[in-house]
C-alpha positions as CSV (number, residue, x, y, z in Angstrom):
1,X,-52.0,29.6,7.4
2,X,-51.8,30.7,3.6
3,X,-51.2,27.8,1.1
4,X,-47.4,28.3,0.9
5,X,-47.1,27.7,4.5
6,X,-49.3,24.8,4.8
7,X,-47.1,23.4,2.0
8,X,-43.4,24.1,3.1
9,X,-43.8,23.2,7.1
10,X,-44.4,19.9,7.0
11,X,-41.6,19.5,4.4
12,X,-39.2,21.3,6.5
13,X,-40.5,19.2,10.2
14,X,-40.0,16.1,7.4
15,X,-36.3,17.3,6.7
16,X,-35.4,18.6,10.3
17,X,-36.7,14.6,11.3
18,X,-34.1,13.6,9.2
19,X,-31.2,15.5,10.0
20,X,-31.5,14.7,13.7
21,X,-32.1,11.3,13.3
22,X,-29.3,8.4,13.7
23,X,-27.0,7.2,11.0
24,X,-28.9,3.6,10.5
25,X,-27.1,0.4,11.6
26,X,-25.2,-1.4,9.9
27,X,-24.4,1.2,7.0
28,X,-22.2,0.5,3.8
29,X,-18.7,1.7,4.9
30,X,-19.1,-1.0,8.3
31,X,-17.5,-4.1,8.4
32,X,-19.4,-7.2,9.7
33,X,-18.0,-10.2,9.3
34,X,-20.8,-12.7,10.5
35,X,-24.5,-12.3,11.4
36,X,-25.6,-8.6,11.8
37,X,-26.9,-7.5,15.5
38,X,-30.2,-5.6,15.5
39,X,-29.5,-2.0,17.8
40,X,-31.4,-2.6,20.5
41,X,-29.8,-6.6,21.2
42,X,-26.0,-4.4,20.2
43,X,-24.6,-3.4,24.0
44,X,-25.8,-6.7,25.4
45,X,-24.0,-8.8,22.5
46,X,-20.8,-7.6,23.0
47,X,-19.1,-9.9,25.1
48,X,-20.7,-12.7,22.7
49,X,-19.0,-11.5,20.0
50,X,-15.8,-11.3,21.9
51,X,-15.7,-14.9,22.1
52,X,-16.4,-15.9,18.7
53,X,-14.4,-16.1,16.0
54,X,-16.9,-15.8,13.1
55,X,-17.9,-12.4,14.1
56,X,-15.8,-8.8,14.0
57,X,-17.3,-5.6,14.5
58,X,-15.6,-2.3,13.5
59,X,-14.3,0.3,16.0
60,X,-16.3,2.6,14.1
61,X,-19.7,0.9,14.4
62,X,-19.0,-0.2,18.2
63,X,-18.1,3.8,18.8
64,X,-21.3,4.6,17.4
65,X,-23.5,2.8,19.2
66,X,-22.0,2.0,22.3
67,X,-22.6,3.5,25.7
68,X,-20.1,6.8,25.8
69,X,-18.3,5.1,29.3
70,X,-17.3,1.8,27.1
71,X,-16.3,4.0,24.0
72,X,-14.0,6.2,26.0
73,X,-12.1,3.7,27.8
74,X,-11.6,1.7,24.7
75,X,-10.3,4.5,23.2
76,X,-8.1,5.0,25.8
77,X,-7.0,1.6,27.7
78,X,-8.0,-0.1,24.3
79,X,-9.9,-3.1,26.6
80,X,-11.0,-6.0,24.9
81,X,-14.5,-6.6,23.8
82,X,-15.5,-9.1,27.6
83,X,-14.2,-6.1,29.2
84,X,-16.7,-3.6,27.6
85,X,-19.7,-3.0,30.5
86,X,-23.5,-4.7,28.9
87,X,-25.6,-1.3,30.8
88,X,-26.9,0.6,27.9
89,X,-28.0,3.7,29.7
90,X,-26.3,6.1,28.3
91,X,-26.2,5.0,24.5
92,X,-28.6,8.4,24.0
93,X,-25.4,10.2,24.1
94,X,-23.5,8.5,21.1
95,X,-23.2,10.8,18.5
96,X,-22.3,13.4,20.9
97,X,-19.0,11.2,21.8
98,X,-18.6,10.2,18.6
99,X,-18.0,14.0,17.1
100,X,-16.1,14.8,20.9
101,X,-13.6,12.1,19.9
102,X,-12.2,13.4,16.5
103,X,-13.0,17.5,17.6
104,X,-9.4,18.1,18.9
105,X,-8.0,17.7,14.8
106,X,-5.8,15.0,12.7
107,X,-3.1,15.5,15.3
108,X,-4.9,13.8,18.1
109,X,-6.7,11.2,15.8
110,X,-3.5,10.1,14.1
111,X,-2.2,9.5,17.4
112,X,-5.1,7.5,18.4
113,X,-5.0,5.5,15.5
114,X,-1.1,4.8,15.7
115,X,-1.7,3.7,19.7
116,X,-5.2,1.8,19.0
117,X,-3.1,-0.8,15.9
118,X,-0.1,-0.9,17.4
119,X,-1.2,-3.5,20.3
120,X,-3.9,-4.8,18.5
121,X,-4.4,-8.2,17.9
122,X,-6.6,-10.3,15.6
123,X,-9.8,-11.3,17.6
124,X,-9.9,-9.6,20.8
125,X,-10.1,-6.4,20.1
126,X,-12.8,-4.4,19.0
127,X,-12.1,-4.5,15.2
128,X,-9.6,-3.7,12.4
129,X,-9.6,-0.1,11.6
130,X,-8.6,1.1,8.4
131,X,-10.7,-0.9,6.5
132,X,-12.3,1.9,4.9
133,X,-13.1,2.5,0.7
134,X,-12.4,4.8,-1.5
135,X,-14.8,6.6,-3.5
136,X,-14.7,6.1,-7.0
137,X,-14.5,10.0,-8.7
138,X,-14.2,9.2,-12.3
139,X,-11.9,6.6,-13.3
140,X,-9.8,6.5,-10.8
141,X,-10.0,2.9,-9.8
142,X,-6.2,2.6,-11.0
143,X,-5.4,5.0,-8.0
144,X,-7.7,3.7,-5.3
145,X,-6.2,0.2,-5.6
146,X,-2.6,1.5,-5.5
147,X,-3.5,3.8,-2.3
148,X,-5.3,0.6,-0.4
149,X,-1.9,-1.4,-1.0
150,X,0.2,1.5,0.1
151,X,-2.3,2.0,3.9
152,X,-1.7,-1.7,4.3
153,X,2.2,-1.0,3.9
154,X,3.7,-1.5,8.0
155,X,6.4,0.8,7.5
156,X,4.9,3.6,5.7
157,X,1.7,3.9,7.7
158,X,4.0,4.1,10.3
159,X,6.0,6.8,9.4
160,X,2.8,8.8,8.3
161,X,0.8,7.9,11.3
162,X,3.8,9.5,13.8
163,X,3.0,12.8,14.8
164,X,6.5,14.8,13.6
165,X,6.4,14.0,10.6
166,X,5.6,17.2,8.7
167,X,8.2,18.6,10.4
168,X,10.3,16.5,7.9
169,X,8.8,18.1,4.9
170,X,11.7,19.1,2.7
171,X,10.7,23.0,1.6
172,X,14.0,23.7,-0.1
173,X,14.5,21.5,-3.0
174,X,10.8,19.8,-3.3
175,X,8.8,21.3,-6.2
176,X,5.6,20.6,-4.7
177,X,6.7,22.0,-0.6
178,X,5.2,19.0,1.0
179,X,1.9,19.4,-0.6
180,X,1.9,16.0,-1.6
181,X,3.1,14.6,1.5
182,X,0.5,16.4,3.3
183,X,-2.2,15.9,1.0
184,X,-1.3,12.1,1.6
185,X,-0.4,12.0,5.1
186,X,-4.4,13.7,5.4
187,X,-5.6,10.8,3.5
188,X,-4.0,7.9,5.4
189,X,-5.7,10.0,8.5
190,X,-9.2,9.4,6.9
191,X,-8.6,5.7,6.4
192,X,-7.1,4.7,9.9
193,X,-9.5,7.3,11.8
194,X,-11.2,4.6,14.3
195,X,-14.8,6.6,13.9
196,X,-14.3,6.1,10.1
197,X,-17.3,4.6,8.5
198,X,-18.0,5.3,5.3
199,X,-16.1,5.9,2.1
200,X,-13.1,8.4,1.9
201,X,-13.6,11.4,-0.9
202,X,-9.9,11.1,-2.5
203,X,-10.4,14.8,-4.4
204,X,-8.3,16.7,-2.6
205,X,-5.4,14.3,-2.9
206,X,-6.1,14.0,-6.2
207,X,-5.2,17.6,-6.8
208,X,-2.0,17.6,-5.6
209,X,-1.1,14.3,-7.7
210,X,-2.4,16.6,-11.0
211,X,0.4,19.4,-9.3
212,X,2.9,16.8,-9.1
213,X,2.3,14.9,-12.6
214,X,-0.1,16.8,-14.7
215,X,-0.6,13.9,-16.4
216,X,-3.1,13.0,-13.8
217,X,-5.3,15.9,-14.7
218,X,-8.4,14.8,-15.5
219,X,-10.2,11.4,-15.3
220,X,-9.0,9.6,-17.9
221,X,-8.1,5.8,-17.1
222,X,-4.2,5.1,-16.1
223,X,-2.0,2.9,-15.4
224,X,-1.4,1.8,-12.1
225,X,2.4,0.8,-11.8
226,X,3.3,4.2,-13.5
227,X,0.9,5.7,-10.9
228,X,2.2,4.4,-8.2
229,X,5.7,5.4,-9.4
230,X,4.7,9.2,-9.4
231,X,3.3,9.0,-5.8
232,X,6.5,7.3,-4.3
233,X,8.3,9.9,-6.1
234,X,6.5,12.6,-5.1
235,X,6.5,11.4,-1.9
236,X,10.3,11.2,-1.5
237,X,10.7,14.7,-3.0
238,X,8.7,15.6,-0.5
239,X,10.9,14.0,2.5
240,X,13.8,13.9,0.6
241,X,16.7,14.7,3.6
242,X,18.6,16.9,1.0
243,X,18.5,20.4,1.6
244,X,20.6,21.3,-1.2
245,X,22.0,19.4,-4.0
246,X,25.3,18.3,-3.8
247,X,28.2,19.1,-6.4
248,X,28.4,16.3,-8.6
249,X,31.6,13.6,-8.4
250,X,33.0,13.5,-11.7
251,X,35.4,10.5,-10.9
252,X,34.3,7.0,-11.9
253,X,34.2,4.1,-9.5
254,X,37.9,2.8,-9.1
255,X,37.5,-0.4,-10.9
256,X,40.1,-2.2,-8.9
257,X,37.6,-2.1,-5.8
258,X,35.9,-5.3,-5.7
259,X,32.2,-5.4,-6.1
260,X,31.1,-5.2,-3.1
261,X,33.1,-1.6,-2.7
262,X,31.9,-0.6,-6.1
263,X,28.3,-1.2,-4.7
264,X,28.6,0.7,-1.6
265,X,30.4,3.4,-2.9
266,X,27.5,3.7,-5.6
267,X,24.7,3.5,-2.8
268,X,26.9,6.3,-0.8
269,X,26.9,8.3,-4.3
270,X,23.0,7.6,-4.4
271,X,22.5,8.7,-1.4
272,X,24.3,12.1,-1.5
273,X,21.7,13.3,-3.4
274,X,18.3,10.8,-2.7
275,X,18.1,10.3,0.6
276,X,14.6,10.0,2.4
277,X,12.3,7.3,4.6
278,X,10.6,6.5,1.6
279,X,13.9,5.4,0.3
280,X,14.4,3.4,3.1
281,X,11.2,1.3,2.4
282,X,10.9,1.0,-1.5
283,X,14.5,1.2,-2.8
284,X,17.0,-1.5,-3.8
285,X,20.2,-1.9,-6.0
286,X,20.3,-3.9,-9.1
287,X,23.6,-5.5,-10.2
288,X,24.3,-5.4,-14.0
289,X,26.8,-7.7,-15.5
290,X,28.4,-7.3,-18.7
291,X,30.6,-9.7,-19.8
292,X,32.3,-9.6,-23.3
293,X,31.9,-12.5,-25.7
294,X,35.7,-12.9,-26.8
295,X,37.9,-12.1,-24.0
296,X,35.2,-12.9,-21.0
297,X,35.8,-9.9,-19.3
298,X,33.1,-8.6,-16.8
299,X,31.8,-5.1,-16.2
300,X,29.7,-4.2,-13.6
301,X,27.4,-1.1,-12.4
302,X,25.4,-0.7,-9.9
303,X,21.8,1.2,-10.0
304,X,19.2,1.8,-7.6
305,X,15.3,0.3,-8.0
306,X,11.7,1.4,-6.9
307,X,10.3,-1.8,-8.1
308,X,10.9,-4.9,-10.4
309,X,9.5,-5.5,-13.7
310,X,9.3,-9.0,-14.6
311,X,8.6,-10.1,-17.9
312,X,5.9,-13.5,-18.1
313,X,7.1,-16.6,-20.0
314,X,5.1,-18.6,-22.0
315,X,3.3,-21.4,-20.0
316,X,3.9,-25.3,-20.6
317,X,0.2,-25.6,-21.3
318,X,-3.1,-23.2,-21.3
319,X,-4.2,-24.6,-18.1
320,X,-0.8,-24.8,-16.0
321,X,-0.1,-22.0,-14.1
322,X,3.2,-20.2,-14.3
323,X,5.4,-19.7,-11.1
324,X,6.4,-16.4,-9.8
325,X,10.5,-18.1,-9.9
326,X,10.2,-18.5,-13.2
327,X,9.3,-14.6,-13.6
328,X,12.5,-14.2,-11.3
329,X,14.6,-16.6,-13.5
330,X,13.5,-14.8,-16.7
331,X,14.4,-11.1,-15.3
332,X,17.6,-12.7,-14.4
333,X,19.1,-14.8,-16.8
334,X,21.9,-13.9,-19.1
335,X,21.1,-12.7,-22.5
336,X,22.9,-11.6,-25.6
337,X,22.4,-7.9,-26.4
338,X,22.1,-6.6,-30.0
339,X,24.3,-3.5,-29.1
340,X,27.8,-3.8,-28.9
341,X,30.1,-2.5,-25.9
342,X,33.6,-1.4,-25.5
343,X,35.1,-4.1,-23.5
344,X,37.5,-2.2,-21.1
345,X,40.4,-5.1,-21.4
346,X,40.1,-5.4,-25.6
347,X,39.6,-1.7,-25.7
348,X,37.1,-1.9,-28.5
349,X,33.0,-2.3,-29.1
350,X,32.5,-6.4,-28.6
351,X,29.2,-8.6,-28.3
352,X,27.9,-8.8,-24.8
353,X,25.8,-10.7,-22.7
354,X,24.5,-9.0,-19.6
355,X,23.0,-10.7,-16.3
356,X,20.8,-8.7,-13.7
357,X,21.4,-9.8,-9.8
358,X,19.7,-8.2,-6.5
359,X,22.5,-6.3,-4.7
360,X,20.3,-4.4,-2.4
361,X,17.1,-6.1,-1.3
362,X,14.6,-3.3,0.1
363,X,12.0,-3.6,3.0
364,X,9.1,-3.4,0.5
365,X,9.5,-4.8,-2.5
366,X,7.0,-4.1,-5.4
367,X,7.1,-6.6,-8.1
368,X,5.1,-5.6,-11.3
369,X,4.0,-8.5,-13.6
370,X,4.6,-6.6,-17.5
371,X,0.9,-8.1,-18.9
372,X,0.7,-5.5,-21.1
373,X,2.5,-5.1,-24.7
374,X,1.9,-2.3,-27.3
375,X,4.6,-3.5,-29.8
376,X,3.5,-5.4,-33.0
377,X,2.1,-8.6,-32.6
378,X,2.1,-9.3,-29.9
379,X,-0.3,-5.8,-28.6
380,X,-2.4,-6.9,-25.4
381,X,-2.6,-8.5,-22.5
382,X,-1.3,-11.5,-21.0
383,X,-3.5,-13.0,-18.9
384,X,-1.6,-16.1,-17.7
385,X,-2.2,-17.2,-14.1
386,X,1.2,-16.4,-12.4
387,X,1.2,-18.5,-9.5
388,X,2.8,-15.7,-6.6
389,X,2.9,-17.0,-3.1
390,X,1.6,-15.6,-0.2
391,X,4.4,-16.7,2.6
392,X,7.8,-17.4,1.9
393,X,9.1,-16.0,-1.1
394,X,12.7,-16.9,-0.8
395,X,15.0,-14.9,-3.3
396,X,18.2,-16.2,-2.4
397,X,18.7,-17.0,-5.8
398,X,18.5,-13.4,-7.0
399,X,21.1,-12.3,-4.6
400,X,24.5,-11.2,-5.9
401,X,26.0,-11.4,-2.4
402,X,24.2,-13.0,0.2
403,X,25.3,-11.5,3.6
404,X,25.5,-13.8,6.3
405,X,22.3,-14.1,8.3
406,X,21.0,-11.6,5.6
407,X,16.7,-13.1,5.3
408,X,15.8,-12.5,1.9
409,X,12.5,-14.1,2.6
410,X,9.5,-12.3,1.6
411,X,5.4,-12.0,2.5
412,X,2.9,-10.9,0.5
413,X,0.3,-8.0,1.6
414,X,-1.0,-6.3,-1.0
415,X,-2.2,-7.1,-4.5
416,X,-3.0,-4.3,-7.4
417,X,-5.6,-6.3,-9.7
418,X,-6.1,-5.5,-13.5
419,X,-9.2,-7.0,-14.9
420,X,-10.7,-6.6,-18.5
421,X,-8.1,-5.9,-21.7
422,X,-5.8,-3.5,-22.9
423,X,-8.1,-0.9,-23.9
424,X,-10.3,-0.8,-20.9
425,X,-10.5,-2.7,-17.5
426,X,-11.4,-2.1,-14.0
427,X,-8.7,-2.3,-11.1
428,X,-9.1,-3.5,-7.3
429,X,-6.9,-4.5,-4.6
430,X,-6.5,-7.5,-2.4
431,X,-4.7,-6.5,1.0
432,X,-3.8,-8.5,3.8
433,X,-4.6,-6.3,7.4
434,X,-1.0,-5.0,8.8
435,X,-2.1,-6.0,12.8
436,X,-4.8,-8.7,12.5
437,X,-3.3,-10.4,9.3
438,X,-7.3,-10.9,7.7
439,X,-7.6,-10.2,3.9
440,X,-9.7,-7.7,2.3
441,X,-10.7,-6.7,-1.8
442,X,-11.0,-3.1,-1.9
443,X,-13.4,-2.4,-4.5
444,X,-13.6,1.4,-5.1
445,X,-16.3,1.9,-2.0
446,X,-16.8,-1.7,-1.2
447,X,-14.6,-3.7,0.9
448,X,-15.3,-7.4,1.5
449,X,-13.1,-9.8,4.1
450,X,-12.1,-12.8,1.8
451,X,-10.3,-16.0,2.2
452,X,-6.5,-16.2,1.4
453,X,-7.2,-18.8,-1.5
454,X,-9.1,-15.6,-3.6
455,X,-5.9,-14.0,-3.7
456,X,-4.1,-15.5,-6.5
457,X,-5.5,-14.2,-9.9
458,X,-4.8,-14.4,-13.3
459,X,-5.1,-10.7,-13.0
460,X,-2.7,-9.6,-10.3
461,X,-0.6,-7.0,-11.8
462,X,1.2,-5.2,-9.0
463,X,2.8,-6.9,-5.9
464,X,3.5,-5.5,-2.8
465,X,6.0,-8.3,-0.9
466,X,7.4,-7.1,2.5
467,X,10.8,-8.6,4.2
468,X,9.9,-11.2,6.8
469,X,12.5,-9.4,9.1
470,X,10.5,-6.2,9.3
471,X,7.2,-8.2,8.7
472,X,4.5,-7.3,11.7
473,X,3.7,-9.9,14.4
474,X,0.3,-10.8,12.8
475,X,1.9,-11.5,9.3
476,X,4.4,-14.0,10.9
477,X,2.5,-15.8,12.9
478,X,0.0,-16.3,9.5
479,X,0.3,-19.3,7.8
């Protein structure tokens, strides 16, 4: 054997050892809440940890290293852990399961995924899937925590987890033909996959964002409200119902209808040309009020909403913490505009005051908390603790019209976190599981399980509130 040989086998026997050996147990991307459980004590501890409630395992770590019999049957009577047989004989075959399991393409796994969380429940079954990271590709910790609120969101992850959807992709009138949608719908397959383990490479979906709003090119730090208002944008474009634009009505609203006409017949105007199931979850109607300081005469329009941007007041005292109602009451309350008006009945510009009301309340509603001011002064951030509740937001208040039996109650799920100043910072996300109701901080690659008290911060920027009458099972049954 000549010197070069002597040298390069062994390397390569070292490097063949370590393609074909095991992924090792536990890795980063799995989820253990309690003790970990060596691999040779794993198949034999299963029905232990059924039964106790400081330990979950993952679906994806149980899939690896679980006899191929118990894997497939989970997979497809979705048995609870006691159920699972303890005989380890054929945990050889693991990996070649675990690759059989995902080989037929994001069709079948999507399917999987939507049948495996929608009759799960929070301790007896294997784990919660979808509590997968996001890898961290230069900056773009603004759009990992905005994506980890949106995968915790019911309605959309339903929508994109059912099977027909692309067949919805609006190819008419969309700039980017469903590119976006796809690119997404892809993504939200990574993260619910039950054999996911480790962190999901966002690159790809991160192209078609840049497509979308080139403004994203790159890997410079952004903002994450004005992010996330792209995506849902995009999105809609994508699935917008539309296939051709409409000819504009020219006519104005007959101001003789009263306001609850004038606001249908704007949302029927809306919806002429906007019109897609990412509408259905996100969008709302604001009523505006003007009302003219000398003759008292109101005005009032109608306009649709993606999200709510509530300005903070100033706190009673550096240590008290500001509630979220107050936010509300400040967003709401009439004010005296600098601009002048023409008052329809003294058919001339007068002073106004104007006064915002909720017309429309939507199944999602995102609340961002305006921390940050580039004007003057008062340039920075605000970093008063806003005191937002978990359960039970009631916005009765903020209703123009409250429609009898209408819930305007409200659950948090999802929280987009800002930390550091207006110049730099670091963002994560707090979300609360959409089938087992446990909270999670998504930190880039790193997701922890934390308690519920961890999830009020003085730097929660971007709420993600859903109505308890389309809340899940597992968020109304929390307290």
């Amino acid at each position: 054997m000549n010197p070069l040989s002597s040298f390069l086998f062994p390397k390569a026997f070292s490097l063949l050892k370590v393609l074909l050996r095991p992924p090792p147990f536990p890795s980063e991307g799995d989820i253990i809440m309690g003790p970990h459980v060596s691999k040779t004590q794993w198949c034999s501890t299963i029905p232990t940890l059924a039964t106790t409630n400081a330990s979950m395992v993952s679906l994806s770590t149980f899939t690896e290293w679980s006899p191929p019999a118990a894997v497939a049957a989970a997979l497809s009577k979705k048995i609870t852990l006691e159920e699972l047989p303890k005989d380890d004989k054929d945990k050889t075959a693991f990996s070649t399961l675990s690759i059989r399991s995902n080989s037929s393409g994001d069709r079948r796994s999507r399917s999987i995924s939507a049948k495996s969380r929608s009759n799960s429940s929070p301790r007896n079954n294997i784990g919660p899937i979808g509590v997968v990271g996001l890898r961290n590709i230069g900056n773009t910790c603004f759009m990992n925590s905005i994506l980890q609120c949106l995968s915790n969101t019911s309605p959309l992850l339903d929508y994109f987890t059912q099977e027909n959807y692309q067949g919805e992709i609006n190819k008419l009138t969309s700039t980017m033909r469903g590119s976006l949608a796809r690119a997404y719908g892809d993504l939200l397959d990574k993260l619910w996959r039950p054999s996911q383990r480790t962190p999901v490479d966002t690159t790809a979906f991160k192209d078609q964002i840049a497509r979308f709003a080139p403004r994203f090119i790159g890997y410079s730090q952004q903002d994450a409200q004005e992010f996330l208002r792209y995506l849902l944008q995009g999105l809609h474009e994508d699935l917008n119902r539309i296939p051709a634009k409409p000819n504009p009505i020219l006519t104005d609203i007959d101001p003789s209808l009263s306001d609850s006409a004038k606001a249908a017949e704007s949302w029927r105007r809306y919806l002429r040309y906007e019109n897609s199931p990412v509408l259905d979850i996100f969008v709302g109607q604001l009523k505006s009020t003007l009302k003219c300081s000398a003759c008292g005469h109101c005005s009032v329009t109608f306009d649709p909403f993606w999200d709510l941007s509530l300005p903070i007041p100033s706190p009673p005292s550096k240590h008290c913490p500001t509630p979220l109602t107050s936010c509300f009451d400040l967003f709401s309350r009439e004010e005296n505009l600098e601009e002048k008006f023409n008052c329809d009945k003294c058919k001339t510009k007068r002073n106004c005051s104007k006064r915002l009301a909720i017309q429309k309340f939507p199944k999602i509603l995102v609340i961002h908390l305006k921390r940050f001011s580039l004007e003057g002064r008062s340039r920075g951030k605000i970093n008063a603790l806003v005191d937002y509740p978990l359960y039970g937001l009631d916005l009765s208040r903020l209703a123009s019209n409250k429609l009898p039996g209408e819930n305007l109650v409200y659950n948090l799920y999802g929280v987009s976190i800002h930390s550091g100043s207006i110049c730099s910072g670091h963002y994560i996300a707090y979300c609360r599981h959409p089938y087992t109701g446990e909270w999670h901080c998504f930190n880039d690659s790193r997701v922890t399980a934390v308690p519920p008290t961890a999830i009020v911060s003085s730097d929660g920027y971007v709420l993600f509130y859903e109505q308890v009458s389309v809340a899940t099972k597992a968020s109304a049954t929390s307290t």
